[in-house]
N, C-alpha and C positions, 0 to 999 in steps of 0.2 A: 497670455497673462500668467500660467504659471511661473514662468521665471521668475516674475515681482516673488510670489510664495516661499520659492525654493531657496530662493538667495534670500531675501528678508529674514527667511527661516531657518537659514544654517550660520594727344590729345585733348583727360576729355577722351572719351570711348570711339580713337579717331584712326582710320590709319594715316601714314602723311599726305597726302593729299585731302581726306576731310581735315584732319587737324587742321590745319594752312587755310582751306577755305574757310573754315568754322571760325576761326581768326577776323579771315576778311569779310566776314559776315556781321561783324561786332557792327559788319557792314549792317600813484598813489600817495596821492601822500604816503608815506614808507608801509603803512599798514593800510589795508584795507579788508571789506569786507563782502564777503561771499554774495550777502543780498543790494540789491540794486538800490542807489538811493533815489533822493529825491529830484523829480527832471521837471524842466520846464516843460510844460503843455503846450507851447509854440512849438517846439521842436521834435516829442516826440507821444507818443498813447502807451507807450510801458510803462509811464510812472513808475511806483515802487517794485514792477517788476510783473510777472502772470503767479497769482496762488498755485502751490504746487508743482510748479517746474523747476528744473535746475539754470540757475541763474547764476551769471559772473561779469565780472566788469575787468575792462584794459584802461589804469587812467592815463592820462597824459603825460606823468610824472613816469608812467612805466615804458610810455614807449618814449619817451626820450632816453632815458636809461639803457634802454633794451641793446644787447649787443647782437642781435642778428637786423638784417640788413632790408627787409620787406616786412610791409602789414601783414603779409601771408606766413611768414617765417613768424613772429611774433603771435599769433593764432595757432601754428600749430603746437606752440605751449599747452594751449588751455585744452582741457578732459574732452575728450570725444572730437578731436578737431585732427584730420588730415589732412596734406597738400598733394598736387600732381602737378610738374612741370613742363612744359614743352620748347621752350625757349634759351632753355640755361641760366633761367630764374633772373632776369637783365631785368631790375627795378620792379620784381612783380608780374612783369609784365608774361599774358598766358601760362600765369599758376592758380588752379581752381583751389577754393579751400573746401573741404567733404564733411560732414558735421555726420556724425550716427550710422557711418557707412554707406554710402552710394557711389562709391568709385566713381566713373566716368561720367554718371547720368548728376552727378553734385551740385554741380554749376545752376541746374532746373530745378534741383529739391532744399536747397539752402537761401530763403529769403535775405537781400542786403536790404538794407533800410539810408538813405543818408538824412539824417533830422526825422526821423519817423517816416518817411515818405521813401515805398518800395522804389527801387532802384534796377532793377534787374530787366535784360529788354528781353523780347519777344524771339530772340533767336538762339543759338545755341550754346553760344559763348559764357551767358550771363555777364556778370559783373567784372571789369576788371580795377583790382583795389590801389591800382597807381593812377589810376583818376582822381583819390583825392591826396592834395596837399598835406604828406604827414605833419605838417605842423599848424594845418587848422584842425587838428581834431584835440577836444577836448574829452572823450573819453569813447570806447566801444564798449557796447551792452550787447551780451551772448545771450539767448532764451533758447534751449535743446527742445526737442521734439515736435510736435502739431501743434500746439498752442497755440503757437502766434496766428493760425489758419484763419481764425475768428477776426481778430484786429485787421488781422494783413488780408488775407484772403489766399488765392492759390499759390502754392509753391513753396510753403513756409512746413514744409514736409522734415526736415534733419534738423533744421532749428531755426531761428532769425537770427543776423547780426547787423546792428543799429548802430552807425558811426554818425556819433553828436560833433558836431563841428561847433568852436571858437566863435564867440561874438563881442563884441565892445562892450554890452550893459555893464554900465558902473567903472570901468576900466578909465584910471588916466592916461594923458597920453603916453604911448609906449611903440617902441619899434624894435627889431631884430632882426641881424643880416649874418649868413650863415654859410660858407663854402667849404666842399670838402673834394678830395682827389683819391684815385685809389688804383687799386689794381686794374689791368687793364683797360688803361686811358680812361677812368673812369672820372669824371667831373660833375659836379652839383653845385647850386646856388640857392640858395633859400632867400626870403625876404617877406615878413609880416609887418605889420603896425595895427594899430585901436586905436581906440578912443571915443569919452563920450563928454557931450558937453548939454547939461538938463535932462528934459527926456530921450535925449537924440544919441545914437550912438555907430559907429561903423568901424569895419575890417578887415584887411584886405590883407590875400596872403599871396605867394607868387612863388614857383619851380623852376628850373631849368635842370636837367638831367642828360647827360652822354654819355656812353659808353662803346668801345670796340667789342667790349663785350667776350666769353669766355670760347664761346666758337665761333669758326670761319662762317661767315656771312650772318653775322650775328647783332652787328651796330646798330644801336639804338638811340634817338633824340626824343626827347618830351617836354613840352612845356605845357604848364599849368597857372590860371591864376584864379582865385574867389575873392568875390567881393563881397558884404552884407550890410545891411545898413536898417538901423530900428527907430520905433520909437516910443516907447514904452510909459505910461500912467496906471497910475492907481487904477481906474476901470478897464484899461484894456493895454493893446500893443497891436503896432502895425511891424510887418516885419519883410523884407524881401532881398534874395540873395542870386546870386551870377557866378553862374562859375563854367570856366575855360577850359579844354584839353587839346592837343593835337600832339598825334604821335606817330613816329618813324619808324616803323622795325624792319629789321632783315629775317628772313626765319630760313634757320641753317638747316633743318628736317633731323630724319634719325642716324642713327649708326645702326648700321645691321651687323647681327651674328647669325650668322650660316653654316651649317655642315649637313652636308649630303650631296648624291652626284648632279641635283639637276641647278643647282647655284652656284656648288663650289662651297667650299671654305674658307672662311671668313669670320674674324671677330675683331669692328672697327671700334667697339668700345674699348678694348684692350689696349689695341696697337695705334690708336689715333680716336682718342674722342671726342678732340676740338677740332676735325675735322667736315665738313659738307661734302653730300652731294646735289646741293642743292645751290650755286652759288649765286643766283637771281633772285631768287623767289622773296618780294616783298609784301608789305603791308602797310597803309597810310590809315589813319581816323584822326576827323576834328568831331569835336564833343562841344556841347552845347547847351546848361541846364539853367532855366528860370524856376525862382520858385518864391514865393511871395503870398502873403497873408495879414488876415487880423484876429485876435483874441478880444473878446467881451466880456467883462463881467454881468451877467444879469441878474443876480443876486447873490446874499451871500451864499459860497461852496458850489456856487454854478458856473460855468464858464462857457462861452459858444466861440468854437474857432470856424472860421469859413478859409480855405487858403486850396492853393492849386499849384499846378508845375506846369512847363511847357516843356518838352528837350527833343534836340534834332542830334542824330550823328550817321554821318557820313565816310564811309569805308572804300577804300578800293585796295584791290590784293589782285596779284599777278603771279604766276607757277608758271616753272619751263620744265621742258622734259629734265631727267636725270642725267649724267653724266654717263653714259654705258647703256639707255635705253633703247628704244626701236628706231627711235628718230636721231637725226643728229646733236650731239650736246648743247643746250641752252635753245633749242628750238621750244617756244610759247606752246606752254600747253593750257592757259587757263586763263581769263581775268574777269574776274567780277566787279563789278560798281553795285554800291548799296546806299538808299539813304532809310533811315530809319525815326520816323518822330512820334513824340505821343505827347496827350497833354491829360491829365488828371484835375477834377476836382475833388475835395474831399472834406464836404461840411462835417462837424462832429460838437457831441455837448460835453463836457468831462464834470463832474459832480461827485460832491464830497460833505456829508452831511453826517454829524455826531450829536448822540443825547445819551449823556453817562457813559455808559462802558459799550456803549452799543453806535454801531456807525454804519454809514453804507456810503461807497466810493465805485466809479466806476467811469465807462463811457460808452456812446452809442454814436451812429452816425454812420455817413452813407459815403460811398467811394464811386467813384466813376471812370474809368481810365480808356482812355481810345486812344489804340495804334495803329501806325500804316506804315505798311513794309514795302518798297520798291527797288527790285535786285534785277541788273542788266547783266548776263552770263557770256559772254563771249569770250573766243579761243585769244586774241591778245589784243591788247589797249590797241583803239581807233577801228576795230572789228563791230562790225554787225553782229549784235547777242543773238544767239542760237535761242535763248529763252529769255520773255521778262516776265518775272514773275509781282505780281500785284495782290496785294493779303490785306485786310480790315478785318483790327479785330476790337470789338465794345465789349467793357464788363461795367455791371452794376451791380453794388454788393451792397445790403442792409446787412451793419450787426449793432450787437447792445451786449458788454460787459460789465455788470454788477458784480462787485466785491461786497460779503457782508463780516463784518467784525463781530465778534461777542465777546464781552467779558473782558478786551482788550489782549486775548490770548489765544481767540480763533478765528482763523479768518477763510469765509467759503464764497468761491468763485461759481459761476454759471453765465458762459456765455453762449452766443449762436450765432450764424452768418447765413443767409440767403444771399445767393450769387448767381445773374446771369450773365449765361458768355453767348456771345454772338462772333460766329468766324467766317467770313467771305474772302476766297483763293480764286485767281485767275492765272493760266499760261497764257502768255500769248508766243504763238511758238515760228520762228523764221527755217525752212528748210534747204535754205538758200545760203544760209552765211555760213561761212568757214567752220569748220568742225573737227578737224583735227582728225589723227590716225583710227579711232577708233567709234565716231560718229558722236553723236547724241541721244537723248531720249525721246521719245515722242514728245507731244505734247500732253500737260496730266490734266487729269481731269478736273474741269471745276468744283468746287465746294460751296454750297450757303450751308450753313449749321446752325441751330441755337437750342442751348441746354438750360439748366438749372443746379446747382448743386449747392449742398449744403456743408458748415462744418459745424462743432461742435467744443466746447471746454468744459469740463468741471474737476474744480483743483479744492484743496482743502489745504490749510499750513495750521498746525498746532504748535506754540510755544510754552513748553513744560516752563522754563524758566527764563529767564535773558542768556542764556548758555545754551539750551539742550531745544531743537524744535524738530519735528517732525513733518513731514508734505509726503503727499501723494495726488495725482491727478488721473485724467481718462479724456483720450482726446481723437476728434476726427480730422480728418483736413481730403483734399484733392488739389490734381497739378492739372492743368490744363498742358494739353502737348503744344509746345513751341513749334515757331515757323520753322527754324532747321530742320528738325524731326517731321515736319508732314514735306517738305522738300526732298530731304534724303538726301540721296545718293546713287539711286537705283542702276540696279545694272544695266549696263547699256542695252537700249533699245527696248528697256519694259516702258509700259505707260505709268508716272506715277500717280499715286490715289492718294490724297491729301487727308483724307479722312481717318481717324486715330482715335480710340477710346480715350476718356479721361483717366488719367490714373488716380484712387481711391490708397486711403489710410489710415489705420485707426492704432493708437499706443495709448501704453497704460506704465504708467512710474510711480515708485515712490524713492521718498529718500531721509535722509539725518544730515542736518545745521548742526555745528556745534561749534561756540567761541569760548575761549579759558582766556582772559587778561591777553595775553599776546600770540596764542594760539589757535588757529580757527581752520574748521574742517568742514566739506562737503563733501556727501560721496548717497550718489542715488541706481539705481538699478532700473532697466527698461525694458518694454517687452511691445513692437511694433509689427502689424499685419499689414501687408499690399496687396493688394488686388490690381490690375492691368497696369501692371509697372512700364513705362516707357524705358525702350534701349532702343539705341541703333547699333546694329551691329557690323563694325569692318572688316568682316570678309566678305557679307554677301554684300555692304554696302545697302543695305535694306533698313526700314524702322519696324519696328513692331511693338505689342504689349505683350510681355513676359506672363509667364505662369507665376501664379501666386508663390510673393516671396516673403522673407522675415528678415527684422534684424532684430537683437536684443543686445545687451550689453550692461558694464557695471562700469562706473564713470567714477571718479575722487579727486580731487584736489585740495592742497591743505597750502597755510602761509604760517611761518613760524618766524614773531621778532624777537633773536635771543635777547642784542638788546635795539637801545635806540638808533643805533649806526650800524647793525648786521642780521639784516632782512633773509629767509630762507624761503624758497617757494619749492610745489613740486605737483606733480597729477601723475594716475595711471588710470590707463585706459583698457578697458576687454569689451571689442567688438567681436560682433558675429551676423554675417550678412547670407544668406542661404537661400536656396530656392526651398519653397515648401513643394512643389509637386511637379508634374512635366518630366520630362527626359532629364534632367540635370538637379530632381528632388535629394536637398539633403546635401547638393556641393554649395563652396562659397562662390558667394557673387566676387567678380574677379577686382582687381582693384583697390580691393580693402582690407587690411592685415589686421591681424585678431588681437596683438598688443600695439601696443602706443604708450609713451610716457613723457613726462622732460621734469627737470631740477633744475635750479635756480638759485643763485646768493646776490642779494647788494650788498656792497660793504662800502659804508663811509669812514675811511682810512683814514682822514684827516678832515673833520668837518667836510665841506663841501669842495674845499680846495684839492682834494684826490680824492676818488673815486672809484673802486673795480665793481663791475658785473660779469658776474660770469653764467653762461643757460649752457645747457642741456639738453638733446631731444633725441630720444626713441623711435625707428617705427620698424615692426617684426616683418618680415618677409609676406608677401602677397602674393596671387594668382596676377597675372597681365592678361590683361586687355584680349580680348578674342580666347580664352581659356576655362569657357562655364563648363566644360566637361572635367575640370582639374587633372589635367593629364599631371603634370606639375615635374614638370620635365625643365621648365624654362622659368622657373619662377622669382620674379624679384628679390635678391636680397635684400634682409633686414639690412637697417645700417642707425651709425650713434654719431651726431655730430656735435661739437663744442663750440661755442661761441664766444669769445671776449671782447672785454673794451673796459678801457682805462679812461679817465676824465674827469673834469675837473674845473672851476671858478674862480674867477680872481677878481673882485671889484663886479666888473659890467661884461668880461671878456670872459668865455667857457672856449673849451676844446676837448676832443675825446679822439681815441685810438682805438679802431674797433679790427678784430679779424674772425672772422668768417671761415667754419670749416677747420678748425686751429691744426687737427691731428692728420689734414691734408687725406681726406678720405674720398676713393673713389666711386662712384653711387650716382643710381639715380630712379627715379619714384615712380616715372608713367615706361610703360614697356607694350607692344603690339605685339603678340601669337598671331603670327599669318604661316603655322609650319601645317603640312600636310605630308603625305605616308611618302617614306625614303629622304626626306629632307627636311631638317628645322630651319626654320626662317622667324628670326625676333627683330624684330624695330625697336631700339634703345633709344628711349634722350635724357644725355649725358650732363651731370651737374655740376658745376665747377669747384674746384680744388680750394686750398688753401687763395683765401682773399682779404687783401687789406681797405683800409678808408680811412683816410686823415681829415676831420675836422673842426673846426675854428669859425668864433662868428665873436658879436658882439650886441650888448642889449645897450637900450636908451632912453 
């Protein structure tokens, strides 16, 4: 907590073969403002945002606008937000985003939300953000720190980010068709409509995406559609939505840099970094999510939602040996089948009650979520799995957030969560089936488990004036370890032990609101404690719980409208992510660079009919992956990349010219340390150059 004092007062953690698996395991209006507005209670429990935390919005208007080319690239704009790629950034696809420093371990400590309803599966991948249709989304809501632990429950450790999707309410009829083409072979199609007619409303939105893509065995196909359909009255609203994914990838692996006598010399990021040695190695998922509900008024300022989710997705991923390995080139060395389903209820009451200057808003309600993980391991498609692994996991969480108002200028938060987890693992293990050059693991030991754990909020926001406001909070949260993580990786022929402490967290922030007529600024300061941090580590391929670690940081982002047609944006970022104690007390945790920034201009050139945005983004040089000792011998370069795009309206018809990467910079953000004494050995994945996209669509 000092740090609040002192300032106030002055892969994926993989090497390629986890990565790869870990994959197949998935088997503004022109101005805007810093605090969250006002959201439908169908869709999400932020409302006006968590008392006390740092909060930020992406409207719709912004990411249409935006000249970089991913939800993930568009995120790493905003204060405290990192990305890591492993793919060559093809549509998003396999880039985590890292809220408050967590490098590799992100993807399990950044809660996604889609409509308020957590989104992130049970394995090690998390979320990936080209599942949803960028143009159902009508806005992302960012909440940094534990806060959300309370609402959401585990994982909501670095922050939440809630992506509100598009709906018909009140909308006449309207459609939109939108295709663009780009650098390598790159094609899309878009396709929305609405409409509502009385209380009835619906909207359907639809992707297609292809790519060759920026490296060798890198092509990618996606399709996507959502569907939602309401129906909304003065007492209440029924509400239920469908949405689609299936996707193609090829995954090209790393570029190694080598020097020393027992590899040789080598540096393929250098001298070929759209190259593979991986020229097989795929990956398929179909996705699958229901989600559907009703709202009731049952008096005035009270509200009762009852609504639930069901989702299935199904993966399989295939690895062959390397090209130069022990076996012959392209001999199978891997393939997994996974299906993954869960279904959620999640009753809740949201209340909101005023008398004079005096108010109390809030929500309570209960969560329920049960998953079941079923993973077939064998050495190649049509093979007897070496292991099937079978996991159940049940949580049931009681919380209740009260907000109270006084005087209409202070607003104090107190929330709490009781959460039980239930976690049941089986191997069942074939000694029989094909095993490839270097065998398999035993079989691991079973698990039944069941815990209890608690989280905690209390936030305070003071508004001196409609200009000047002040927040501070204090917050607990806990991650439960995901299925990847008690699977592993283990070296061959240990038995693995499924059993893994919860990881614990507890942060403390405050911060300064501040809006002048067309100027508005946030900027807050953090001081966060870990206790049994989950990592897996790829060299020994092992999981474990770290020794107690920290992050703290000073976060900012401002928007400045000179005038009505030339919008200014910008944020900097100072993380710091460290062990507190153990062998490696006092270095950074690898994977997370201690500056970060990005700027921003919209200019309307010409009313709407031309268009420029131009972004900006920063990140400072980092430790890689397998490097807690910070030899820092091998260490990530910082790098700054630019983005443009020109565009523009005529009538019903829009077009824009975007590129990507402008100043053709070579770079890239996730890096594996696998060097040992006499030879360095680094795993790079390389991120592509200078990129164009042309497109064009029409409204109606």
């Amino acid at each position: 907590m000092g740090i609040l004092f002192r300032v106030a007062g002055a892969g994926l953690a993989l090497s390629t073969l986890l990565a790869q698996s870990a994959a197949a395991q998935e088997s503004l209006p022109n101005t805007r403002s810093v605090a969250l507005p006002a959201i439908d209670v169908s869709s999400t429990r932020v409302g006006g945002g968590i008392t006390g935390a740092s909060n930020s919005v992406i409207t719709a208007e912004d990411l249409e606008r935006a000249p970089e080319s991913t939800l993930q690239d568009i995120l790493s704009r905003e204060a405290g937000v990192q990305t890591q790629s492993l793919y060559g950034g093809v549509n998003g696809t396999g880039t985590t985003v890292d809220v408050r420093g967590f490098g590799v371990t992100a993807p399990s400590n950044v809660l996604i939300l889609v409509d308020g309803r957590r989104f992130n599966d049970s394995d090690l991948t998390g979320f990936d953000f080209s599942l949803i249709p960028r143009n159902s989304i009508e806005r992302i809501e960012i909440t940094r720190g534990n806060s959300g632990a309370v609402l959401y429950g585990d994982g909501a450790v670095g922050g939440v980010i809630n992506i509100v999707t598009k709906n018909g309410v009140g909308a006449k009829p309207n459609a939109r068709v939108e295709a663009g083409f780009g650098t390598y072979n790159t094609k899309e199609a878009k396709v929305s409509a609405s409409t509502s007619v009385g209380p009835f409303s619906t909207a359907v939105f639809g992707n297609a995406f292809e790519t060759d893509g920026y490296r060798d065995n890198n092509a990618t196909k996606q399709r996507q559609a959502v569907g939602d359909i309401r129906y909304k009255a003065a007492e209440g609203s029924v509400f239920f939505n469908i949405a689609a994914d299936h996707l193609d990838q090829r995954l090209p692996g790393p570029r190694t840099i080598s020097n020393g006598p027992f590899v040789g010399n080598v540096n393929e990021f250098a001298t070929n970094p759209r190259g593979t040695n991986y020229p097989l190695d795929n990956f398929q998922r179909d996705n699958i999510a229901l989600r559907g509900g009703v709202t009731r008024t049952l008096w005035d300022g009270t509200e009762l939602t009852l609504d639930g989710s069901l989702r299935r997705k199904d993966t399989t991923f295939a690895t062959f040996n390397p090209i130069g390995g022990f076996l012959p080139a392209n001999t199978p060395s891997g393939f997994n089948e996974t299906t993954l389903s869960a279904a959620a209820i999640t009753p809740r009451i949201n209340f909101d009650r005023s008398w004079g200057d005096w108010r109390i808003s809030g929500i309570a309600g209960l969560d329920f979520y049960k998953t079941k993980y079923q993973s077939n391991r064998a050495l190649f498609r049509g093979a007897a799995p070496n292991h099937v692994y079978d996991f159940n996991q049940t949580t049931t969480g009681f919380y209740a957030q009260p907000t109270f108002t006084f005087r209409n200028d202070t607003d104090i938060s107190l929330g709490g969560r009781i959460q039980r987890n239930s976690f049941s693992a089986r191997d069942t293990f074939d000694p029989t089936a094909p095993a490839g050059l270097f065998g398999v693991n035993p079989q691991g030991l079973p698990l039944d488990t069941e815990e209890s754990q608690r989280a905690f909020h209390a936030g305070i926001e003071h508004r001196f004036s409609s200009n000047v406001a002040v927040f501070a909070r204090m917050a607990q949260s806990f991650r439960l370890p995901n299925i990847d993580e008690r699977v592993g990786a283990s070296p061959v022929l240990t038995v693995t032990n499924f059993n893994l402490r919860t990881q614990r967290s507890r942060d403390y922030e405050g911060g300064l609101r501040l809006n002048w007529n067309r100027f508005e600024v946030q900027t807050s300061v953090y001081d966060m404690y870990l206790t049994d941090e989950l990592h897996f580590s790829p060299i020994t391929f092992a999981n474990t719980n770290l020794d107690p670690t920290r992050r703290y940081g000073v976060e900012t982002m401002a928007r400045f409208s000179v005038t009505d047609s030339l919008r200014l944006r910008g944020s900097a970022t100072y993380t710091r992510a460290v062990f507190r104690s153990g062998p490696f007390a006092g270095n950074d945790v690898p994977e997370v660079a201690r500056w970060s920034g990005s700027a921003g201009a919209s200019w309307d050139v010409y009313r709407k009919y031309l268009t420029l945005d131009v972004g900006a983004r920063f990140i400072g040089s980092r430790y890689p992956d397998g490097d807690e000792a910070n030899l820092g011998g091998n260490m990530i370069p910082g790098y700054a990349l630019v983005d443009v795009r020109v565009g523009g309206e005529i009538d019903r018809f829009f077009w824009s010219v975007a590129v990507q990467n402008l100043f053709d910079r070579n770079y890239y953000d996730y890096a594996l340390d696998q060097s040992f004494p006499g030879n360095q050995l680094v795993q790079t994945y390389p991120q592509p150059g200078r990129t164009f996209m042309v497109r064009a669509g029409a409204k109606f």
